[in-house]
LUMTIZA-404422 format. One line per 8 residues: number of its first residue (from 0); their letters; for each residue x, y, z of N, C-alpha, C, O. Coordinates in steps of 0.1 Angstrom, whole numbers, plus 5000, padded with zeros to 4 digits. Layout:
NUM) A) X Y Z X Y Z X Y Z X Y Z  ...
END
This chain:
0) XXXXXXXX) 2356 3905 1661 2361 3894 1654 2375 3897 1649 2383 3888 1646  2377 3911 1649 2388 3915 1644 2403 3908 1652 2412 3901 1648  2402 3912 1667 2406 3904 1674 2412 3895 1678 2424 3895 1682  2403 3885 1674 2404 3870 1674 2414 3869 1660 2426 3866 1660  2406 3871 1650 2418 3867 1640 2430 3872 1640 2437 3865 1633  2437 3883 1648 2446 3883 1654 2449 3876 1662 2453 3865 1660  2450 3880 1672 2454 3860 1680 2454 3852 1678 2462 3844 1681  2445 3851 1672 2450 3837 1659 2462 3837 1653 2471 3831 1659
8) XXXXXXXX) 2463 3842 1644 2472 3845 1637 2488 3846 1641 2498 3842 1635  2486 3851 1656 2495 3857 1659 2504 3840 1671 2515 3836 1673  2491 3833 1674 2498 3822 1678 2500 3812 1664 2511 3816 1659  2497 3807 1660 2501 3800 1646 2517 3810 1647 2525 3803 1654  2520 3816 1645 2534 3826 1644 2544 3820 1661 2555 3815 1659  2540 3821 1669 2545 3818 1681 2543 3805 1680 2555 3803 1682  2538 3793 1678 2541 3783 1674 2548 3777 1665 2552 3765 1666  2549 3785 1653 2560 3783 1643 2578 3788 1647 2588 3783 1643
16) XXXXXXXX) 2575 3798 1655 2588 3804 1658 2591 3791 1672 2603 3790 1672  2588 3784 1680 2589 3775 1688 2592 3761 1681 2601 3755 1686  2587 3758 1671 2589 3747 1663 2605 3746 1658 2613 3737 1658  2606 3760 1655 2618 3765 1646 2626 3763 1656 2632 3752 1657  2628 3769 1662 2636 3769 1676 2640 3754 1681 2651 3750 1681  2631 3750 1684 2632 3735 1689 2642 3728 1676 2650 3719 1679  2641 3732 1667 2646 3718 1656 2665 3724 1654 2676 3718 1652  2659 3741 1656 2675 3746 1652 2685 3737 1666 2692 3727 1664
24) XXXXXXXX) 2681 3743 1677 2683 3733 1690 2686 3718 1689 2696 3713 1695  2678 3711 1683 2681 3698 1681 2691 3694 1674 2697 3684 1676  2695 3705 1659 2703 3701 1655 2717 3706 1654 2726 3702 1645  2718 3718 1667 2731 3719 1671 2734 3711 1677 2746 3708 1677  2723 3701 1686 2731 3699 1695 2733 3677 1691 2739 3670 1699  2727 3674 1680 2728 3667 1674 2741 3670 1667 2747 3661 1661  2744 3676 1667 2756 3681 1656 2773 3684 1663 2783 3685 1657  2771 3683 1677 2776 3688 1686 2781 3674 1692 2792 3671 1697
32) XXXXXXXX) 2769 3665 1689 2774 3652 1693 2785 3641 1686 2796 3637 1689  2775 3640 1672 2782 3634 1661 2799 3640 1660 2808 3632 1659  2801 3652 1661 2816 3655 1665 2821 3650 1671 2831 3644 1667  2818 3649 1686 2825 3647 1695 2825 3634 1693 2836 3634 1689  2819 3621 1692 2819 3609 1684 2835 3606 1674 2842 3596 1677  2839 3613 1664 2848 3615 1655 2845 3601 1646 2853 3592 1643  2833 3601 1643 2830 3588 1632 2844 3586 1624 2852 3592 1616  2843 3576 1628 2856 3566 1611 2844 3560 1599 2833 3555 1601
40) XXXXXXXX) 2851 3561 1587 2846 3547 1584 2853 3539 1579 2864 3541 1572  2846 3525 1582 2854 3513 1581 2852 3508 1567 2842 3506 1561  2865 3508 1562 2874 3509 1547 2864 3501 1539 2855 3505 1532  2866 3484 1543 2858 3469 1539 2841 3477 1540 2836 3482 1529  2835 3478 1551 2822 3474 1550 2814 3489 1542 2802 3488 1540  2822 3502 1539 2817 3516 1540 2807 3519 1547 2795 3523 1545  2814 3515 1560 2795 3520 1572 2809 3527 1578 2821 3526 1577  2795 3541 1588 2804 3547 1597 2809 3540 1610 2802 3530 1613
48) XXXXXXXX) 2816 3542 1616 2817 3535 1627 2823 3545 1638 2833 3551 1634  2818 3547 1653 2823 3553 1656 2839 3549 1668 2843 3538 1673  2842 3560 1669 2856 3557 1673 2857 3553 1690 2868 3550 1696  2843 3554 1695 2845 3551 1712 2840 3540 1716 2835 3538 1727  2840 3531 1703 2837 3513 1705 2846 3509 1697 2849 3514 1687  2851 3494 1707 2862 3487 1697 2858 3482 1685 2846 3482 1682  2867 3478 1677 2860 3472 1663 2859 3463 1660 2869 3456 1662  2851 3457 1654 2843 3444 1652 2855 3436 1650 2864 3441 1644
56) XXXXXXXX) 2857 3420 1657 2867 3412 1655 2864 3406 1645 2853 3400 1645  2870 3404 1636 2871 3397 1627 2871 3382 1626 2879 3375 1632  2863 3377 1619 2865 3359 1621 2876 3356 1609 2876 3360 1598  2884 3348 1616 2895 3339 1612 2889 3330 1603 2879 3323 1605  2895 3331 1590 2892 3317 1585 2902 3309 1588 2913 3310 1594  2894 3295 1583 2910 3285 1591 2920 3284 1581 2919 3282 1569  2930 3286 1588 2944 3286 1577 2954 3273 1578 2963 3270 1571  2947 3266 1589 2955 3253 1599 2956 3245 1585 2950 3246 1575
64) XXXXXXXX) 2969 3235 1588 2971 3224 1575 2960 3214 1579 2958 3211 1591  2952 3209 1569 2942 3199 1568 2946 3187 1568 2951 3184 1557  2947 3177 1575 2952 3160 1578 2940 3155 1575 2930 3157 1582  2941 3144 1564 2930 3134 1565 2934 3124 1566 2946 3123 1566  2923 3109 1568 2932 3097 1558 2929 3092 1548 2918 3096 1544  2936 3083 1539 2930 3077 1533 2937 3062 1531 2945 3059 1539  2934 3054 1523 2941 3036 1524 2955 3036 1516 2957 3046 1509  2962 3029 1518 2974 3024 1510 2978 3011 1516 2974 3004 1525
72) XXXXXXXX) 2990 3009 1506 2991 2991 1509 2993 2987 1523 2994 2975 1526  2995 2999 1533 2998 2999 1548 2985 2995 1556 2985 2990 1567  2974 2999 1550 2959 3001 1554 2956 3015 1554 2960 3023 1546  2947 3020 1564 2942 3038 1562 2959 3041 1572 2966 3034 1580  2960 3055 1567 2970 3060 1571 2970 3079 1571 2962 3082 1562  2973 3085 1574 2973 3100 1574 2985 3106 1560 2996 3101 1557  2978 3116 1554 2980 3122 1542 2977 3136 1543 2971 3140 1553  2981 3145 1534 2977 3161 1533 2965 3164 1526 2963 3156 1517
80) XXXXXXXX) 2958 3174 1527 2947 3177 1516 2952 3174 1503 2943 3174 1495  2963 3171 1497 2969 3175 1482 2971 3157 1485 2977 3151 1476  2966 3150 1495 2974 3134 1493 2984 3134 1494 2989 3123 1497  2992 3143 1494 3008 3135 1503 3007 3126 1515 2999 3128 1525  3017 3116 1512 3016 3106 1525 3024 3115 1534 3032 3124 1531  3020 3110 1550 3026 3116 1557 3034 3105 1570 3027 3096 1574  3041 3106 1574 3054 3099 1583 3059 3102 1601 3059 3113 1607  3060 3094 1604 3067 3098 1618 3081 3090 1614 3082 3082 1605
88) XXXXXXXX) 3089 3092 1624 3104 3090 1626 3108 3084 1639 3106 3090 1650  3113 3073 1637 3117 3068 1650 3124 3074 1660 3121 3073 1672  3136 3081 1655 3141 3087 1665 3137 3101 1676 3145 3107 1684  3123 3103 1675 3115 3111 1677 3109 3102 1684 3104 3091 1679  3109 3105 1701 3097 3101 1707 3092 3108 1717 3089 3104 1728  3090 3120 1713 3084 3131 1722 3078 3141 1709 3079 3137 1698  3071 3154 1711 3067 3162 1704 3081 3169 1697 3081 3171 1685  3091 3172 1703 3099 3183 1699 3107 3176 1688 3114 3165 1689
96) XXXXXXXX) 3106 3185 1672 3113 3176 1665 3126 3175 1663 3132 3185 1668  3133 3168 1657 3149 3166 1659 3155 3164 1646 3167 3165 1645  3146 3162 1632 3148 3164 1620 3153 3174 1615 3145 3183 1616  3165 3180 1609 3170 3192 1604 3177 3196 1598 3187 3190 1602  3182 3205 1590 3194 3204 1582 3190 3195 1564 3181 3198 1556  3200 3185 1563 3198 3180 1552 3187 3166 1556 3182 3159 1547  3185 3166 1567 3173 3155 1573 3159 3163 1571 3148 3158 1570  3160 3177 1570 3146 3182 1569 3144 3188 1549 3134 3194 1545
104) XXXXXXXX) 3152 3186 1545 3152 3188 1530 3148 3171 1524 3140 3171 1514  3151 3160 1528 3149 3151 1526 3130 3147 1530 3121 3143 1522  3129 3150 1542 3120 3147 1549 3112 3160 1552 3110 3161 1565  3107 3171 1545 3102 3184 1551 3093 3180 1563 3087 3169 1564  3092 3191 1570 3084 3189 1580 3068 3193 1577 3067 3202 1568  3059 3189 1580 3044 3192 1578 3040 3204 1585 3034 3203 1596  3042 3215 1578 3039 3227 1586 3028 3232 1585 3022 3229 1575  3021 3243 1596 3008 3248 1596 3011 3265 1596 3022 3271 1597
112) XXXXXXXX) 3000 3270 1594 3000 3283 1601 2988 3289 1611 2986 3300 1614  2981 3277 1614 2971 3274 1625 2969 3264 1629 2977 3255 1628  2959 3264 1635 2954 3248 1647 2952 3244 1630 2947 3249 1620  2958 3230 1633 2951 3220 1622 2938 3215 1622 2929 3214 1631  2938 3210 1608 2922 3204 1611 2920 3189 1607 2925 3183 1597  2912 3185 1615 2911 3170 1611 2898 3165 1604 2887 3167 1609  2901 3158 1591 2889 3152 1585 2892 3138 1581 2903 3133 1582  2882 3133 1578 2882 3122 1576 2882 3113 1592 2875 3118 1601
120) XXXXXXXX) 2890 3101 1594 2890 3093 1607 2904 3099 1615 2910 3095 1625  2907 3110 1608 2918 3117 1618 2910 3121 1633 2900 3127 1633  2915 3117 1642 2910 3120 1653 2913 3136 1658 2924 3140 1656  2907 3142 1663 2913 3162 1666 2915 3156 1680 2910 3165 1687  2919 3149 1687 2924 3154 1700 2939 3149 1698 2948 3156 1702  2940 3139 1692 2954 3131 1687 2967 3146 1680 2979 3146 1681  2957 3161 1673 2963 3164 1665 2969 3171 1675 2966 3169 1687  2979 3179 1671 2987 3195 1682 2997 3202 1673 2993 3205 1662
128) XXXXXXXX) 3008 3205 1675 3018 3216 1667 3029 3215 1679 3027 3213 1691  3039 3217 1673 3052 3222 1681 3060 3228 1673 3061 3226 1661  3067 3240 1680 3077 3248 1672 3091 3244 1669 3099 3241 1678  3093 3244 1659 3104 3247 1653 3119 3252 1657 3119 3260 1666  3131 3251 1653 3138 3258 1661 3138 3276 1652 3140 3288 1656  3136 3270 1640 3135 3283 1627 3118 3289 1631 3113 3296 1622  3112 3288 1641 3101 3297 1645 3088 3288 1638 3078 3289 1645  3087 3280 1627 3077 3280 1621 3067 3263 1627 3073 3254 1632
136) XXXXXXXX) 3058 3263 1625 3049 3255 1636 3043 3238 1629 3032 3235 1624  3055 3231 1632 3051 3218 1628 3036 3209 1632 3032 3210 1643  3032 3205 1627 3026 3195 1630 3023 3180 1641 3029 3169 1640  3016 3181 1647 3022 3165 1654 3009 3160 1656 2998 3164 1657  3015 3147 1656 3001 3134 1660 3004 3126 1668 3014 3119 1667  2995 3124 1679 2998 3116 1689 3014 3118 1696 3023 3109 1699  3014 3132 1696 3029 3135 1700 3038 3135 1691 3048 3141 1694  3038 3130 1679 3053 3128 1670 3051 3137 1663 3040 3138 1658
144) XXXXXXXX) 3063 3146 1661 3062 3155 1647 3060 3144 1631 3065 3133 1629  3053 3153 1620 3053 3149 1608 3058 3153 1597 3061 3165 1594  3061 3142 1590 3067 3146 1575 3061 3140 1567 3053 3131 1568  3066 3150 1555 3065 3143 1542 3079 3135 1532 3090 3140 1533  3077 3130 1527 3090 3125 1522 3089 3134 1509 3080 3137 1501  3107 3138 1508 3109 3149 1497 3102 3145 1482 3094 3152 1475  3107 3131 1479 3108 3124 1465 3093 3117 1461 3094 3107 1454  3083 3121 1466 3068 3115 1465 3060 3120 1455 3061 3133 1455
152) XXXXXXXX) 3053 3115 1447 3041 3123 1445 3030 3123 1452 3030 3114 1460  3021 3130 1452 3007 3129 1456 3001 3119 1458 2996 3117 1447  2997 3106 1468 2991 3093 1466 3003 3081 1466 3000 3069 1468  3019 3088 1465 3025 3073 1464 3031 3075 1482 3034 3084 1489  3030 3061 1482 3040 3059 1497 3048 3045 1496 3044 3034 1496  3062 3054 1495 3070 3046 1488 3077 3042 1501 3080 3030 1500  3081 3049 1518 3091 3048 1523 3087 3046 1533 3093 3052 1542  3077 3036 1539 3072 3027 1551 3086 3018 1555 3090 3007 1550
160) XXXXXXXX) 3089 3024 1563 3099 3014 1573 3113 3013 1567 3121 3003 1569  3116 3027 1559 3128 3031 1553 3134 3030 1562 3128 3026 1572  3148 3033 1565 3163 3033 1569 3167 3043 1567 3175 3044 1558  3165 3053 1573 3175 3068 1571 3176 3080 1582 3169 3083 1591  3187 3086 1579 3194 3098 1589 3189 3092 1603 3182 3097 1611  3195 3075 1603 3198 3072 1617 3187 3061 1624 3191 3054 1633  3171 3061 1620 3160 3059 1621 3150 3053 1611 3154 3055 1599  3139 3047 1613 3132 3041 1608 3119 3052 1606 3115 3058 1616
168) XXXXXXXX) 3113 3054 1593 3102 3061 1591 3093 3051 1589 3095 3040 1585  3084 3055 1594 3068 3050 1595 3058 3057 1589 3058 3069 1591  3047 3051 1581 3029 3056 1577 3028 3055 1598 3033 3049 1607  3016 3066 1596 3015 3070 1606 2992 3064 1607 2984 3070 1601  2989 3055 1612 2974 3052 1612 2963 3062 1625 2965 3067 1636  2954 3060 1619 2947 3073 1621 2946 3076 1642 2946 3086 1649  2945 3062 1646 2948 3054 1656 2953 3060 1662 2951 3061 1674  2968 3069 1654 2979 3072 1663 2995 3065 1663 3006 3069 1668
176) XXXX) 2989 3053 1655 2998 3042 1664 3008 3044 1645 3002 3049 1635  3023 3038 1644 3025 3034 1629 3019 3025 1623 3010 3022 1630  3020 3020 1615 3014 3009 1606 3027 2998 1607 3039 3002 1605  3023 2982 1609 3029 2972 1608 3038 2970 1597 3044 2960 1595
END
């Protein structure tokens, strides 16, 4: 019996020293990995991330200027999120705008810093953008660049079928088309 309980004993021991073995092994070589990996982590979320996959893209929020409409004595017509009325220019009959100088301090241009967005009866295929000659990305509808008139408040539209720097300003309707 003596025996046995030795061999016993003595495997319980050879199975412990195998066990041991096995885990030290696993975690060289677990350890061996994660190095070679060179984990970052990512600042925003504090997770690791490792460095041999690209990094999550980020979603855009929209930064585009928002065009809606709303009514005036013209009928519905296009405005800014803040209600400024907004304008096309006769001498403008293409996208590329031609306002500038003391004509674009009068009349700023309606600028974005993304695809705009349309709400209300603004139609999104009518909307687009053209650049600037100063780099920065106007606005356009139904092809015409937009403005705002300098001297407005929020809600007034004072300069339907004004007379200035050469041309006739127009409310611009959701349509596309100016207002009568």
């Amino acid at each position: 019996m003596k025996v046995i309980k030795k061999s016993s004993g003595l495997v319980w021991l050879a199975i412990f020293v195998v066990v041991i073995g096995i885990a030290c092994v696993s975690y060289f070589v677990f350890r061996s990995q994660s190095d070679n990996s060179q984990t970052a982590v990512n600042k925003d979320a504090k997770v690791a991330q490792s460095n041999n996959q690209p990094p999550a893209e980020k979603k855009e929020t929209a930064t585009g200027t928002v065009i809606k409409t709303g009514n005036s004595q013209y009928g519905p017509m296009l405005f800014d999120s803040k209600d400024q009325a907004i304008y096309i220019w006769q001498l403008e009959d293409s996208t590329t705008a031609a306002c500038y100088g003391d004509c674009a301090k009068e009349w700023p241009p309606v600028l974005t810093d993304g695809v705009p967005i349309a709400t209300g009866k603004v139609t999104n295929d009518l909307l687009g953008t053209t650049k600037r000659t100063d780099g920065t990305t106007q606005v356009t509808y139904n092809s015409h660049p937009l403005y705002y008139y300098a001297h407005e408040k929020p809600g007034e539209v004072k300069c339907h079928n004004v007379r200035s720097y050469g041309g006739l300003w127009w409310v611009i309707q959701p349509n596309g088309v100016r207002a009568s």
